[in-house]
C-alpha positions in Angstrom: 91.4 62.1 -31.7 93.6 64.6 -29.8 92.3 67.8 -29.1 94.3 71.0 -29.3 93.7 73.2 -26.3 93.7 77.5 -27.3 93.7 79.6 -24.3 93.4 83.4 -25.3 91.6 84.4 -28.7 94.3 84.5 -31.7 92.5 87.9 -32.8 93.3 87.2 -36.3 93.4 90.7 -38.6 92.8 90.8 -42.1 95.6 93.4 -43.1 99.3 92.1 -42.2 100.9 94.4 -39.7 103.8 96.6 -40.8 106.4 95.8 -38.7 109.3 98.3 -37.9 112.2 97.5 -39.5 115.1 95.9 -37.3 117.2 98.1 -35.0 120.6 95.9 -35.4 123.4 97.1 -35.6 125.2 96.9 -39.3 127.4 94.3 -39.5 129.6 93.2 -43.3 127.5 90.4 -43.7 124.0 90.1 -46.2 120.4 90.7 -44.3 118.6 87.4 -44.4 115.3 88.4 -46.7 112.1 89.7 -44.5 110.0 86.5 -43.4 106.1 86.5 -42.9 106.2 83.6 -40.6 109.3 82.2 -38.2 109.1 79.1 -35.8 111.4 78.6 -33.1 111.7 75.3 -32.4 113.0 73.6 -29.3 113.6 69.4 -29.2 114.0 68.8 -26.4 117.2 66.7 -25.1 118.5 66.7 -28.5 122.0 65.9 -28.8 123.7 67.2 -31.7 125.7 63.8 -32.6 122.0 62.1 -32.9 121.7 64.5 -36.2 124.8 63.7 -37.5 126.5 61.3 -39.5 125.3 58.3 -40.0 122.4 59.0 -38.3 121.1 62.2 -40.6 120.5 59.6 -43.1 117.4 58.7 -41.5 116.1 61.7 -40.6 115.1 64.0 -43.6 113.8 66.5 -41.7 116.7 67.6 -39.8 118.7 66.9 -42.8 116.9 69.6 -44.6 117.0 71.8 -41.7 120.7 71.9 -42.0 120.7 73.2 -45.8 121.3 76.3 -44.4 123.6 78.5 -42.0 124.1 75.7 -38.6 125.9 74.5 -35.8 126.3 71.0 -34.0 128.7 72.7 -31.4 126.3 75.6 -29.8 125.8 75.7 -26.3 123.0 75.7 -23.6 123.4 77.7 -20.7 126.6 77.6 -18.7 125.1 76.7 -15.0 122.0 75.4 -15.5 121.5 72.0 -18.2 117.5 71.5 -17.4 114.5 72.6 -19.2 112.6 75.3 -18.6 115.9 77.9 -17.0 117.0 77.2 -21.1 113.4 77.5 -22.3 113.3 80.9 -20.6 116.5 81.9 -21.8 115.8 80.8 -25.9 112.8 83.3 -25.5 114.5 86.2 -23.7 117.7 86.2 -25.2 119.4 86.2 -21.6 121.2 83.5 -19.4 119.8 82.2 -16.3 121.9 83.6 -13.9 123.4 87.0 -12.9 122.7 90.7 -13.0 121.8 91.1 -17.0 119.8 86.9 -16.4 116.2 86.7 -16.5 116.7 84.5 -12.8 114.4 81.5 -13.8 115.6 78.5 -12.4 112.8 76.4 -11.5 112.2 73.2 -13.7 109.0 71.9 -12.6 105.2 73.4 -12.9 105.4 76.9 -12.2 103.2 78.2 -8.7 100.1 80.6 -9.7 101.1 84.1 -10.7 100.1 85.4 -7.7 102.5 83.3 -5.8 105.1 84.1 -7.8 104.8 81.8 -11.0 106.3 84.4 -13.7 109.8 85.3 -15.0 109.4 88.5 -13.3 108.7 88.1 -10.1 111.7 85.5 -10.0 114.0 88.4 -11.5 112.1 90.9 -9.6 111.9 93.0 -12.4 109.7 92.9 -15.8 112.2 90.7 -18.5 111.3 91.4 -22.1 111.4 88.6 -24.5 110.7 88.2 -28.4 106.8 87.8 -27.9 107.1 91.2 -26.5 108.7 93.1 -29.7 106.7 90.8 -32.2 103.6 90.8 -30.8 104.0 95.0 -29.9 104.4 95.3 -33.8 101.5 93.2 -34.8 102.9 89.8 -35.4 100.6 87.2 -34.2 102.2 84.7 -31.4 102.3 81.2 -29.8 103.2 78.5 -27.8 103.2 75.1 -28.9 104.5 73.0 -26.3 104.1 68.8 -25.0 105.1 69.8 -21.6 102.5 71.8 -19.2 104.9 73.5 -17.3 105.1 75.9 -20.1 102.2 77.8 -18.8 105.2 79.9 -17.1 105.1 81.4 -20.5 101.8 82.4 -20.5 101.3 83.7 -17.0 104.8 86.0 -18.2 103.0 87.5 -20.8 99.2 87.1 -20.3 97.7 90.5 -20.3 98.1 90.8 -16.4 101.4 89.6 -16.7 102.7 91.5 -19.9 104.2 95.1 -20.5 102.2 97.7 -21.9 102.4 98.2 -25.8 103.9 101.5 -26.3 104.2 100.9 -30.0 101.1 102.6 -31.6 98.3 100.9 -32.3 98.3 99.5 -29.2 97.8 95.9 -29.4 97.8 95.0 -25.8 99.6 94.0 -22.6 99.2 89.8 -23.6 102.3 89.1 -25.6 101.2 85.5 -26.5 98.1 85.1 -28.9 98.2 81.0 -28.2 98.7 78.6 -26.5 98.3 75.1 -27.9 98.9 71.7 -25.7 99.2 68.1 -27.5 101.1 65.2 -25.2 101.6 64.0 -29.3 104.3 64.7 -31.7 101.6 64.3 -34.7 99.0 66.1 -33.2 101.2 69.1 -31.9 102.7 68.9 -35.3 99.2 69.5 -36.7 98.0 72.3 -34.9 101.2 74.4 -36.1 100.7 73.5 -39.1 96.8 74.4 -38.8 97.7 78.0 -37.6 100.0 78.9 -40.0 97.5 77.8 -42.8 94.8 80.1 -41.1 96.8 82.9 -40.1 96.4 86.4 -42.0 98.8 88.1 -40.2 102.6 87.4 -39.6 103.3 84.7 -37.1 106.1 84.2 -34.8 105.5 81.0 -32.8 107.3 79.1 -30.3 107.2 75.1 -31.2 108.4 72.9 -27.8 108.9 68.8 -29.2 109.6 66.6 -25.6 110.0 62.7 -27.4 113.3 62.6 -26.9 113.7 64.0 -23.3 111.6 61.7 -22.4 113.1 58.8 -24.4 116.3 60.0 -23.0 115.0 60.0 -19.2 113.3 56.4 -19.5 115.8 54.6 -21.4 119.2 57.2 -21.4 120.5 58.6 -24.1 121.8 56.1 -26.4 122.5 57.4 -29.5 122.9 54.0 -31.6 120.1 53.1 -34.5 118.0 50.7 -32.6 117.9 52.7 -29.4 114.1 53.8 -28.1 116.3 57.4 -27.8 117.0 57.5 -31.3 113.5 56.2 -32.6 112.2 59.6 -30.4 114.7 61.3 -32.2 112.7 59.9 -35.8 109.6 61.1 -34.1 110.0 64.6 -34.4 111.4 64.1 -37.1 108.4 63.1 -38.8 106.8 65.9 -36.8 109.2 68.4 -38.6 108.4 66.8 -42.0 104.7 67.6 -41.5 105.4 70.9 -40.9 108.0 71.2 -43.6 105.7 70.0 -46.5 102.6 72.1 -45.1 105.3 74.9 -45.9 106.1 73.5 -49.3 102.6 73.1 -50.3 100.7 76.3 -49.2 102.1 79.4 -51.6 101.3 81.7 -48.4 103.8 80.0 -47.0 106.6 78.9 -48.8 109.4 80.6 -49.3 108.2 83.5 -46.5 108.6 80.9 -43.3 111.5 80.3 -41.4 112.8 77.6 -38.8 115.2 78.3 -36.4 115.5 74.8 -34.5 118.0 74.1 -31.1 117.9 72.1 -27.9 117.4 73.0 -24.3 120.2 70.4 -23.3 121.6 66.9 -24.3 121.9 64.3 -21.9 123.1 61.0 -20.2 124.9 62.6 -17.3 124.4 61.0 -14.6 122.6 58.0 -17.1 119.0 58.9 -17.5 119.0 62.7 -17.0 121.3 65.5 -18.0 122.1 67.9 -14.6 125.9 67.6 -14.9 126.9 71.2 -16.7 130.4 70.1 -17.0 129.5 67.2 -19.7 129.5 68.2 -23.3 127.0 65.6 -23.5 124.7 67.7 -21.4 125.8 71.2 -22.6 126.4 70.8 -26.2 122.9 71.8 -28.5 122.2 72.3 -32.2 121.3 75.2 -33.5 119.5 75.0 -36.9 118.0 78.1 -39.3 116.1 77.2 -42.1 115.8 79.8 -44.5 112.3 79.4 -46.5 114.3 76.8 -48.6 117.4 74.1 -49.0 120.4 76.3 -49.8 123.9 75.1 -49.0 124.6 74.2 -45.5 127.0 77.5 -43.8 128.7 76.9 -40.4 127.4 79.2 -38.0 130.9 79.5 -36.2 133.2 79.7 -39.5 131.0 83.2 -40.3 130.4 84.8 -36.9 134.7 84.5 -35.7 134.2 87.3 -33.1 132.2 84.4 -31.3 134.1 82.1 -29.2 135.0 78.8 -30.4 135.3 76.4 -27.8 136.5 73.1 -27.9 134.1 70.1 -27.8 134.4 69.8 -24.3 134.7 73.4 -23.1 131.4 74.8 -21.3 132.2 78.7 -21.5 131.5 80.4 -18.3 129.2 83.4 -18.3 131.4 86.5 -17.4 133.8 85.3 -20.4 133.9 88.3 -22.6 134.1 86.3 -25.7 130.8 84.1 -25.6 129.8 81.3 -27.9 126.7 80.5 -29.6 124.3 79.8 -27.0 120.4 78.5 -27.7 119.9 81.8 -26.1 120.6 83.3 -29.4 117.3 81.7 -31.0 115.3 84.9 -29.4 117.1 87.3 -31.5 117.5 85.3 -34.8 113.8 85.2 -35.0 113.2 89.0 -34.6 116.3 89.1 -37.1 114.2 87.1 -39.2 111.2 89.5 -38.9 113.4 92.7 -39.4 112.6 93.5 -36.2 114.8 94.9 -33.9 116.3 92.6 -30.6 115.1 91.7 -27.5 115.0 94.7 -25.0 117.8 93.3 -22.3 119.0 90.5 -23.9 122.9 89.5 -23.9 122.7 86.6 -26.7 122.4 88.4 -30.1 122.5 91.3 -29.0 123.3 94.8 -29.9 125.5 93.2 -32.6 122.7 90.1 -34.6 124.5 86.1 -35.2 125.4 86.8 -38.8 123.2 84.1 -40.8 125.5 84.4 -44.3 129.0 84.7 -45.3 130.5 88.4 -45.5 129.0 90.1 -48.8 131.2 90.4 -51.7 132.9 93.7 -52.1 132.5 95.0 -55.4 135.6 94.7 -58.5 137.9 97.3 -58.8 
């Protein structure tokens, strides 16, 4: 039996919050509908050509996951291909590096927060992220994660590490309600599953799967059908199909939750680990939203043109003024999602929203 570790009470209410609705800027494009529940999920060392092809065959869950608007081609963060600098950056909407970057770029268990263990004393300034606007407008919040080194997140936002709510009613400085730990797909799979089906409030959680990173960094990634890689890959898969018929089956959630599923980086360059930025193999991620049901798959990059459309094996520098879609975007997607507005500070998604559905049709005559 694997037990699920909570640290800081959920504080579950029995009305649903009334969330403001989003400050986006209009775009031509149709508003996604107004989910109760979103989960961003990270695999991580996903390579987009594992979930393609040949290969989506045997994976249903992924293959569901792209019935809807997605991209094979997105991109991680231009300088920095490791884990947590992305994880940081898929939360805050910003890259890792620069004046407008949240400055995280340490891949390893954070130190305490009083020596220095949160995004903001690394940016030496206080960096907003989605918890922040959800959690200021009610919505419930968590971190799911198989790696411990996620407790950066928590000692961000705990509630001596978090902003003050200046949205009335004050809900409180701690911008993360949860925080569950499993070192098993199944198990981790469970608990989300578990929290949507208690929740009584709107939920915005953060789902971190590691199989295939760690797949990838015993045996390489070897994308072929046999590879231990690839039967990671199944793993979450199976995960994601847990989660996906909890959805179908529970009328509280279906057809209210979203998914909006990307990578932190690829890999096998150098062979067994992914620090090389100037590999596609490294810097090329998926980026997947799952609108409450399996509508026709959209490509992300034929409906949002003013974003750049690199080649396969072009990694887009930061100060380009046209930037691509970037797991960085996941942040604002998921408020998008909520109807609420973006990130406070964020670059990706931001003022303008990734449009999730083709251009509306103008009216005859």
């Amino acid at each position: 039996m694997f037990m699920t570790t909570l640290v800081a009470a959920m504080a579950l209410a029995a009305q649903s919050a009334s969330p403001t609705q989003a400050t986006h800027a209009t775009h031509a494009t149709q508003q996604p509908q107004q989910f109760e529940h979103v989960l961003v999920i990270s695999v991580d060392g996903l390579r987009p050509d594992a979930i393609d092809g040949e290969f989506l065959a045997k994976l249903p869950a992924f293959a569901r996951l792209e019935r809807g608007p997605h991209t094979l081609d997105a991109r991680n963060d231009p300088d920095i291909t490791v884990t947590l600098p992305n994880h940081i950056s898929m939360v805050t909407g910003r890259l890792v590096k620069g004046e407008r970057g949240h400055g995280w770029t340490i891949n390893d268990e954070p130190p305490g927060a009083k020596q220095g263990g949160t995004v903001h004393a690394a940016k030496g300034a206080y960096v907003s992220s989605m918890f922040d606007v959800a959690h200021d407008e009610g919505v419930s919040t968590c971190v799911a994660a198989m790696k411990t080194k996620f407790w950066t997140l928590i000692q961000s936002y705990s509630w001596t590490g978090g902003a003050a709510d200046t949205v009335a009613p004050d809900y409180g400085n701690a911008k993360i309600d949860a925080f569950l730990y499993e070192d098993n797909t199944e198990a981790l799979a469970g608990a989300v599953v578990d929290r949507l089906h208690r929740s009584k409030k709107r939920t915005l959680d953060f789902v971190h799967f590691a199989p295939p990173d760690v797949a990838g960094h015993s045996f390489d990634w070897i994308v072929a059908p046999d590879s231990k890689y690839f039967e990671a890959v199944k793993e979450v898969d199976r995960g994601l199909g847990l989660i996906l018929s909890a959805i179908d089956s529970d009328p509280h959630l279906r057809d209210k939750t979203a998914i909006v599923l990307t990578a932190d980086h690829g890999g096998g360059v150098p062979r067994k680990t992914h620090t090389d930025n100037t590999c596609p193999l490294n810097f090329r991620v998926p980026l997947l939203v799952w609108l409450g049901s399996d509508s026709a798959s959209v490509d992300l990059l034929a409906i949002n043109p003013e974003r750049a459309h690199p080649a396969r094996d072009q990694n887009v520098g930061p100060d380009e003024a046209v930037q691509p879609i970037r797991n960085a975007d996941v942040a604002n997607v998921a408020l998008q999602l909520l109807h609420l507005g973006p990130v406070p500070g964020s670059i990706c998604g931001a003022p303008v929203p990734l449009h999730l559905a083709p251009p509306a049709s103008k009216p005859a005559g």
